[in-house]
C-alpha positions as CSV (number, residue, x, y, z in Angstrom):
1,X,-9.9,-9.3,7.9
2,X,-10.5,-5.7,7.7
3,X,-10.4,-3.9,4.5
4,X,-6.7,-2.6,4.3
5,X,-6.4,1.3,3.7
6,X,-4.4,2.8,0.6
7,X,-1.1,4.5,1.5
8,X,-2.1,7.4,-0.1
9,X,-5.1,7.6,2.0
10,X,-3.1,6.7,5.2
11,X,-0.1,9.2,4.5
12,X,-2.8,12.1,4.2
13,X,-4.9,10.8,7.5
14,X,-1.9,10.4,9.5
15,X,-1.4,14.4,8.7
16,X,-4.7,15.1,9.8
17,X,-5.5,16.5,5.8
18,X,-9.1,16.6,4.4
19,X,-8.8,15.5,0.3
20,X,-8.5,18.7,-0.4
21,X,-6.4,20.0,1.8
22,X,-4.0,17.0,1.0
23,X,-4.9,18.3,-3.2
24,X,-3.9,21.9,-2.5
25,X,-0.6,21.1,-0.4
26,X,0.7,18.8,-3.3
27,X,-0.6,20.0,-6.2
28,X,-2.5,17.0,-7.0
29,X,-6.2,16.7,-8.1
30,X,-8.9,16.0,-5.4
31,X,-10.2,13.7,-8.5
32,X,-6.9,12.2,-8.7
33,X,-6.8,11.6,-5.2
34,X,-9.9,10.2,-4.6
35,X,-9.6,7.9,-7.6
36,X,-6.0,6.7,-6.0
37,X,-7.6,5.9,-2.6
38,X,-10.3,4.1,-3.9
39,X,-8.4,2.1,-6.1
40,X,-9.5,2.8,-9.4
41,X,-6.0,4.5,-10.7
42,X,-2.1,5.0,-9.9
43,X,-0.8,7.8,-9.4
44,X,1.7,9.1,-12.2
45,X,5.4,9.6,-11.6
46,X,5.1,13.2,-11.4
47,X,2.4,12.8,-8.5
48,X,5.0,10.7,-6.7
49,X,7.8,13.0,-7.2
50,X,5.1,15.4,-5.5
51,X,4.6,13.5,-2.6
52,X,8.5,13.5,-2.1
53,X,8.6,16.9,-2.2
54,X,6.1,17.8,0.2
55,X,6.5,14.5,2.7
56,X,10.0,13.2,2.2
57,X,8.4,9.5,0.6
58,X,11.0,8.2,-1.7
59,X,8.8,7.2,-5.3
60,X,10.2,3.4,-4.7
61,X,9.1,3.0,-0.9
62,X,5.6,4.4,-2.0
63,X,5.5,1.9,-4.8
64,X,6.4,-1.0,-2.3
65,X,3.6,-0.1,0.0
66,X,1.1,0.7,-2.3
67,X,1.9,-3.3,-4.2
68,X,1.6,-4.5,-0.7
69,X,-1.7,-3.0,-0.2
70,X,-2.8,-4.3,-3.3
71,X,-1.6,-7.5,-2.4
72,X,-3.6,-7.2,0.9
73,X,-6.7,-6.0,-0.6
74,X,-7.0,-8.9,-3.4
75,X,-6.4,-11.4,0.0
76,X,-9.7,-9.0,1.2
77,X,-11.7,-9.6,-1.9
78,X,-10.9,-12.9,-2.0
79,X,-12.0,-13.5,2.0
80,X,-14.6,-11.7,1.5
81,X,-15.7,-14.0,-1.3
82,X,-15.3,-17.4,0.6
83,X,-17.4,-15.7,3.5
């Protein structure tokens, strides 16, 4: 199994954005962004309501897609483990 990619992350590769390119167009921290992608934080409501703004992603499809990735990635971690 391959290490599943954070929406965030695959929302701003599918527009062909840099992290900060993606940070300037929405307003959100390259810090922020980086930390989201990689895991270590969530992003707040008012980063969500950002993303709807600029991309049209409704804040409770986001947060479906981003508990399915984490769902994914614990099923990684745990593969990973037994391998």
């Amino acid at each position: 199994m391959d290490k599943p990619m954070h929406p965030l992350r695959v929302l701003r590769k599918e527009q062909g954005l840099t992290q900060a390119e993606f940070s300037i167009l929405t307003n959100i921290s390259p810090t922020i962004i980086a930390q989201v992608e990689g895991g270590f934080r969530k992003l707040s409501v008012l980063d969500m309501d950002r993303l709807n703004c600029h991309f049209g992603i409704e804040t409770d499809v986001y947060l479906k897609q981003e508990t399915e990735y984490r769902e994914q990635y614990r099923k990684f971690l745990i593969e990973s483990k037994l391998n």
